[in-house]
VEXKEMI-431002 format. One record per atom (N, C-alpha, C, CB): residue in one letter; x, y, z. Coordinates in pm, whole numbers, plus 50000, padded with zeros to 5 digits. Atoms other than C-alpha are relative to their C-alpha. Glycine has a CB too. Layout:
# VEXKEMI-431002
aXYZ/...
//
This chain:
# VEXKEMI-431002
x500464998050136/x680388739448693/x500724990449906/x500235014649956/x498925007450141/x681118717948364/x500035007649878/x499464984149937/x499114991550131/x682808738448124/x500014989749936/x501605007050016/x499555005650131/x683148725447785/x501245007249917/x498765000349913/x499804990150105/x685138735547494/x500394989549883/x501225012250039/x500465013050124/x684218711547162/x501045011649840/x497134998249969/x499655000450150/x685638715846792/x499604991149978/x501195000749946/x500345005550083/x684208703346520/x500384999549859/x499195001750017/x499615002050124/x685468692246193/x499214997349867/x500674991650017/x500725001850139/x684298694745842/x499314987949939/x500885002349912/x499995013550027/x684208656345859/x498974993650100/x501464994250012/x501585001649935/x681298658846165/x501254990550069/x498134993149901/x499805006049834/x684148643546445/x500035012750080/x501634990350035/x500324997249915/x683918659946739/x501014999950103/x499104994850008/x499195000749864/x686488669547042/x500035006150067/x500944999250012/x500264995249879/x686268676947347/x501105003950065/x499354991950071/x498724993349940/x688928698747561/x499365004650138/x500705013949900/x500414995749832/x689238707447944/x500255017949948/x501524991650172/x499704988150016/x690228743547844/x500185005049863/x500995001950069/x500394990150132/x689088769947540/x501545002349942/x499105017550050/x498494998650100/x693218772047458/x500164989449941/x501435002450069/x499715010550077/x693618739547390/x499234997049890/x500034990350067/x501065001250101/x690238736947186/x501015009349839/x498195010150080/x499454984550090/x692088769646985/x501354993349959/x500315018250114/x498485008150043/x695488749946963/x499744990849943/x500974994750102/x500445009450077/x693768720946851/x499604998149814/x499034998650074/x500344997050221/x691928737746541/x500605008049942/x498555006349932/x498934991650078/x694768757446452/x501064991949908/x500865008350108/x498925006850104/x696728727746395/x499704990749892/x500914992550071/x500835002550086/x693628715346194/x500165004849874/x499035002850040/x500154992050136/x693498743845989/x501485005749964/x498845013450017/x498375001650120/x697668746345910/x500034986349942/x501825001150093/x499665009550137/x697068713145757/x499164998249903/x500254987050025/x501415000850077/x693668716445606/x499295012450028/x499044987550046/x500644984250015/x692418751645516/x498374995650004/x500535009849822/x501875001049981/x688628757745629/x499454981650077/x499075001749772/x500345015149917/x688658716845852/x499295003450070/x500964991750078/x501245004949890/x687058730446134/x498995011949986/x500564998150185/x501344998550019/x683588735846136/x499935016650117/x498984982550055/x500114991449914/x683628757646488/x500554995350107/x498855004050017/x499494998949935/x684948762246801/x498635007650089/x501255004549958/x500734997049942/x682578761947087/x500004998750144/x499294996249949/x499575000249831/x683008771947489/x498605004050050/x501415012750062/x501234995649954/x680468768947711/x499504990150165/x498874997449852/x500515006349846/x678728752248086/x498944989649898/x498985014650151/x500915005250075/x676778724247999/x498634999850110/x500564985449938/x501454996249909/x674298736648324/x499505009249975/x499995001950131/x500494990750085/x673998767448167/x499895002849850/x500445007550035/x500475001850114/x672718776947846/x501085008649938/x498525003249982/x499334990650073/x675108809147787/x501384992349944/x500275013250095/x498775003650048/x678308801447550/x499985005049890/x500354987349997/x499914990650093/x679788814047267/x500444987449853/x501315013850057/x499555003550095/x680508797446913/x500455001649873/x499664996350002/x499124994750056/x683288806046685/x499984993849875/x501104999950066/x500185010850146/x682888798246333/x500165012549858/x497864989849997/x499924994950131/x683578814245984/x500995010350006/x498705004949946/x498574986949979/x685738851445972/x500264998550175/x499325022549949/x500414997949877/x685078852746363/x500984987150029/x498285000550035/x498985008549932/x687058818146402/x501015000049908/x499584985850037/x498644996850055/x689968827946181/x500675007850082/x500025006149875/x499594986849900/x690538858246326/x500664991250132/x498345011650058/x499765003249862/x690468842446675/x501034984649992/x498314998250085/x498285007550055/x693198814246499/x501195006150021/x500244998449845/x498984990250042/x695598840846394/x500335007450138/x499435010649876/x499164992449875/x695808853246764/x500624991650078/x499205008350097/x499165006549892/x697068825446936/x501465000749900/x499354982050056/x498424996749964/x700208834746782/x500595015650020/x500864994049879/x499834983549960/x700188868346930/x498984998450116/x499505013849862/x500294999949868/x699828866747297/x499265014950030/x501374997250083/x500274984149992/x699148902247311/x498985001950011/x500305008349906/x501104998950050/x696448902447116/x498944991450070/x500154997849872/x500905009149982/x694678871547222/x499485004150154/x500624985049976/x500274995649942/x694728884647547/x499005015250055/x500774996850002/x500994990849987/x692968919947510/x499024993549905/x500435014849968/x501005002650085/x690358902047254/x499524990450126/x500374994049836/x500035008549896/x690128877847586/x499085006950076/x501274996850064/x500354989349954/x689458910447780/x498135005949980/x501095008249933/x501074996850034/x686558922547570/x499034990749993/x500125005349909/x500985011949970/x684528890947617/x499294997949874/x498925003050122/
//
């Protein structure tokens, strides 16, 4: 399978990550230097159609847990 996991910036670039943490580490350190930079946060197969994309309260939220292992992990859980 080819997994993705893209961010996108307010500014329309575009990056690509081998793994959905790094994507999440990436636009975290987006958005501690520039409030509201990224656009979304998006994981997904590019052979299949299903994936999920993280954007507005829904990708804050899911910011604010990678510094709380805890958390990020049962929100991980619930799919």
């Amino acid at each position: 399978m080819a997994k993705f996991a893209l961010v996108e910036l307010d500014t329309g670039e575009q990056e690509f990550f081998d793994s959905s943490y790094d994507a999440f580490k990436f636009a975290k350190k987006q958005e501690d230097s520039r409030r509201h930079s990224v656009e979304y946060v998006a994981i997904g197969d590019f052979w299949i159609e299903d994936g999920i994309v993280y954007r507005g309260q829904q990708l804050r939220y899911m910011l604010r847990l990678l510094d709380n292992l805890n958390a990020w992990i049962e929100e991980s859980r619930r799919g």
